[in-house]
C-alpha positions in Angstrom: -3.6 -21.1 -9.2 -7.3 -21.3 -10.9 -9.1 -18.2 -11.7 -6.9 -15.0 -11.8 -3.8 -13.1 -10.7 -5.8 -11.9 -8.0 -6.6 -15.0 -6.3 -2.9 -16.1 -6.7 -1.5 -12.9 -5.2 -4.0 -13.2 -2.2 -3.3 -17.3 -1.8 0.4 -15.9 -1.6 -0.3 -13.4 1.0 -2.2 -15.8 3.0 0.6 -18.7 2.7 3.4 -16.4 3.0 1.9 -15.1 6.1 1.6 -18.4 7.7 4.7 -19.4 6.1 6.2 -16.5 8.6 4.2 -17.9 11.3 5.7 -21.3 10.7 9.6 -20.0 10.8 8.7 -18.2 14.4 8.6 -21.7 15.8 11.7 -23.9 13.9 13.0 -25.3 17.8 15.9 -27.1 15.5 17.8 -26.6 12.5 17.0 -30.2 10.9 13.3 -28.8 10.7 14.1 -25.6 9.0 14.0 -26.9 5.5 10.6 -28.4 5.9 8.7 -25.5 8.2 10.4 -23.2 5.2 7.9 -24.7 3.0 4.9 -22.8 3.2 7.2 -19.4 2.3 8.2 -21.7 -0.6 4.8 -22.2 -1.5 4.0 -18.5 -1.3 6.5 -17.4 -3.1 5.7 -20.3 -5.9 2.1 -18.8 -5.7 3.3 -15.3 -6.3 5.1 -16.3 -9.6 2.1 -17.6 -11.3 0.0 -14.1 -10.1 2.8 -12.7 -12.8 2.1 -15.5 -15.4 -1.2 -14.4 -15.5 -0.6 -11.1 -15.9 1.6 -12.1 -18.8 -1.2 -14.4 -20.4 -4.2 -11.6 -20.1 -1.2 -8.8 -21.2 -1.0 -6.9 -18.4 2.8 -7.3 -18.7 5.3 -7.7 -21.6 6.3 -11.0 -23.1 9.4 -10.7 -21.6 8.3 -10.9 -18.4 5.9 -13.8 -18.8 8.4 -16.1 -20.2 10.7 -15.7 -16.9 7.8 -15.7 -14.7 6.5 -19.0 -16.2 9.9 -20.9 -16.6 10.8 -20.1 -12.9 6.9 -21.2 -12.2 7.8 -24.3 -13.8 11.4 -24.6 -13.0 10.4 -24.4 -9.4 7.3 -26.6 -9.2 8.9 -29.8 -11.7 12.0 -29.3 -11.3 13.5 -28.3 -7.6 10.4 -29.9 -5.8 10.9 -33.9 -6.4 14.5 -32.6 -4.8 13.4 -30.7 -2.3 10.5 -32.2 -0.6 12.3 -36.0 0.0 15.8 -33.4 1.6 13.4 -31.6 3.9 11.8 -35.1 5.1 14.9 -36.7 5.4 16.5 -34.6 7.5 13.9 -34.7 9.9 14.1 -38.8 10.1 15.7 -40.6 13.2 17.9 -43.4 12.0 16.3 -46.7 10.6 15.1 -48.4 7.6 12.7 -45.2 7.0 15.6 -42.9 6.9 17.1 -45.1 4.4 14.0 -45.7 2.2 13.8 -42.1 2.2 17.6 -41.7 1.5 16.7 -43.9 -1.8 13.9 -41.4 -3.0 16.4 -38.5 -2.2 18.6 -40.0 -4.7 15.8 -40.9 -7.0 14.4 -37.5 -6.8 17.9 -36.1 -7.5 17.3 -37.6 -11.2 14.5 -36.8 -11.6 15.3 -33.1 -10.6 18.1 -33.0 -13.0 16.0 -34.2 -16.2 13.1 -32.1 -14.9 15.6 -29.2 -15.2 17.5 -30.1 -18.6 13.9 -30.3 -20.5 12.7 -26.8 -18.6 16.2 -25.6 -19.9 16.6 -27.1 -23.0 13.6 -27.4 -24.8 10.7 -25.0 -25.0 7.9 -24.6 -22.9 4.1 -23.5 -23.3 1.6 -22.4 -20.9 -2.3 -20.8 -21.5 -5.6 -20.7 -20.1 -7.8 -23.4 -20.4 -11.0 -23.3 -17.9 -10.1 -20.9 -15.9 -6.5 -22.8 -14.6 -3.1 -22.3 -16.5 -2.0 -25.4 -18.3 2.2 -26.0 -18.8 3.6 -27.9 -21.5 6.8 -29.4 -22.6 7.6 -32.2 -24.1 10.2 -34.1 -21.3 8.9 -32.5 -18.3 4.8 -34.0 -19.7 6.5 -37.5 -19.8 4.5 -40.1 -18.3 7.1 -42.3 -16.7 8.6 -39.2 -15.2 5.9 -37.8 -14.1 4.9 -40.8 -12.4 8.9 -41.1 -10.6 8.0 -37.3 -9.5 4.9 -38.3 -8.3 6.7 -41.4 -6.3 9.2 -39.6 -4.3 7.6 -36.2 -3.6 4.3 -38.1 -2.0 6.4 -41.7 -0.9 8.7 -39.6 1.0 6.2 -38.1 2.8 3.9 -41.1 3.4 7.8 -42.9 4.4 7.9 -40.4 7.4 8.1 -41.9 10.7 6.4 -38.3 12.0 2.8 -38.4 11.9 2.1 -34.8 11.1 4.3 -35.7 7.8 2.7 -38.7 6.6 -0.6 -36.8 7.1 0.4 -34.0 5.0 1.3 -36.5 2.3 -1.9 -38.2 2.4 -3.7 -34.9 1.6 -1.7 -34.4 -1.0 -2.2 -37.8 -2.7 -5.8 -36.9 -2.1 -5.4 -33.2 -4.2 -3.3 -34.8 -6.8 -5.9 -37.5 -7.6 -8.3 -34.4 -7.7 -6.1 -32.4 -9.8 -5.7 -35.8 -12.0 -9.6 -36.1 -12.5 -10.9 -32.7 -12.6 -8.0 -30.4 -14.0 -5.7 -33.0 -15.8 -4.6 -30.1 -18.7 -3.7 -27.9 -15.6 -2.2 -30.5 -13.1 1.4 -28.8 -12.2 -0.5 -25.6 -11.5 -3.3 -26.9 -9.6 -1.3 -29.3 -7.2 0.7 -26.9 -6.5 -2.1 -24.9 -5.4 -3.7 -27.2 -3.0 -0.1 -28.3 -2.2 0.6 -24.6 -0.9 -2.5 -24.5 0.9 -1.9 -27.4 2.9 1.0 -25.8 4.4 -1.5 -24.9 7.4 -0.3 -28.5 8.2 2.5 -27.7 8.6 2.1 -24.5 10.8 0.0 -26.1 13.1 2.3 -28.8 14.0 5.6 -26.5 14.6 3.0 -24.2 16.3 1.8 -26.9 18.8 4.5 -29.1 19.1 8.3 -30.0 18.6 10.1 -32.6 16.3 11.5 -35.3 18.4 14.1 -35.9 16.2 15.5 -39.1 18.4 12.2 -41.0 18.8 10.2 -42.7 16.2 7.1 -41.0 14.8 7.1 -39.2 18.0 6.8 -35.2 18.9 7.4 -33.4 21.9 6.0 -30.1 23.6 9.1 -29.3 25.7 10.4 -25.7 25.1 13.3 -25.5 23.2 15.1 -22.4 22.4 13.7 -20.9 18.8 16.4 -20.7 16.1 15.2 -17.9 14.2 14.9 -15.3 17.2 14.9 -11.9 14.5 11.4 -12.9 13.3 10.3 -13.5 17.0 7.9 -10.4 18.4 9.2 -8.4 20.6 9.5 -9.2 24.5 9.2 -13.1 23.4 12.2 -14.5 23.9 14.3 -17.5 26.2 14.6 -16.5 30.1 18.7 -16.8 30.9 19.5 -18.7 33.6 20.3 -17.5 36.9 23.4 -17.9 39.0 23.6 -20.8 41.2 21.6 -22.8 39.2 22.8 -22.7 35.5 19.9 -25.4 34.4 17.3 -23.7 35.9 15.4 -20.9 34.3 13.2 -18.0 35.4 10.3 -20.2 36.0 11.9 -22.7 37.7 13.2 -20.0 40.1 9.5 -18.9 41.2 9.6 -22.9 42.0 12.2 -22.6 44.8 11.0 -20.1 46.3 
């Protein structure tokens, strides 16, 4: 992130606390990739808060060349994988699915050359103006960078859910803000404003359900959460009652 390891420590508190937020409501396993994002994010966040420390040597060199290849690792290399998965198992079946199912595969290249030149070739990162700026040579390719750029944002604005296309829109809007105003430092601030979009996210599995059968539709029926352990405690799904195995607590006050 810009500034300091403070502000990227605090960003990941913030994200990684909504992040948690977001996991409380997963309603169905498809989603769980996608609402893990903002923990992702966090976590992505909290990496860089260590490359900083490295750059202003506050820790050992050691340290700062992990820190910054899993920074980078992460953030060019897993993400134009990850992002088009998390969509597309969220899809309901038609030519959007398979569009996205193309940018999966696209962004499965991309991954694996992203990762080759974090891996095989050496990589650079300093402060300039405040923001960290990452170099290598394959990864700083133009045409790749443009394919990352087409199947992290195009699967998103592909989406046939709303809430998703949204959240790719904003970040087309934050990389062509990153691309004028930070251009030396673009993988670390797009990832920022990436992370911080993940309130996005956590509003929509907060309010709402993925309707994973109808077309860029959601639903607000209760369904029962898949990640009960990070629930608080006395929230939970009412049991049926005898007699009437559909039928839950509140439908019981109802009868009588």
């Amino acid at each position: 992130m810009c500034f300091s390891a403070t502000s990227s420590f605090i960003a990941s508190g913030v994200i990684g606390t909504i992040g948690l937020a977001t996991l409380r409501h997963v309603r169905e396993p498809r989603s769980l990739l996608f609402a893990a994002l903002p923990i992702l994010f966090a976590l992505h966040q909290f990496t860089e808060g260590f490359v900083w420390l490295g750059l202003e040597g506050e820790v050992g060199s050691v340290a700062l060349d992990h820190t910054a290849f899993l920074f980078m690792l992460y953030g060019q290399g897993v993400l134009p994988l990850l992002l088009p998965v998390a969509v597309l198992l969220m899809e309901p079946q038609g030519l959007r699915q398979r569009a996205i199912a193309a940018l999966v595969a696209m962004g499965a290249l991309v991954c694996i050359w992203m990762v080759y030149g974090v891996i095989a070739y050496p990589s650079q990162c300093y402060v300039e103006h405040h923001s960290i700026a990452y170099r290598n040579q394959v990864t700083s390719d133009v045409g790749m960078t443009l394919l990352y750029i087409a199947v992290t944002c195009g699967a998103l604005l592909l989406s046939t859910h709303r809430v998703i296309r949204w959240f790719g829109a904003f970040n087309v809007a934050a990389l062509l803000i990153a691309q004028a105003f930070k251009a030396y430092a673009f993988t670390s601030v797009w990832c920022f404003f990436a992370a911080g979009l993940s309130i996005i996210i956590y509003w929509q599995f907060k309010h709402s359900k993925f309707d994973f059968l109808k077309i860029g539709s959601f639903s607000k029926e209760h369904a029962p959460d898949q990640l009960s352990w990070l629930q608080m405690p006395g929230r939970g799904i009412e049991e049926p009652y005898a007699g009437h195995p559909e039928k839950t607590g509140t439908a019981r006050l109802e009868d009588q």
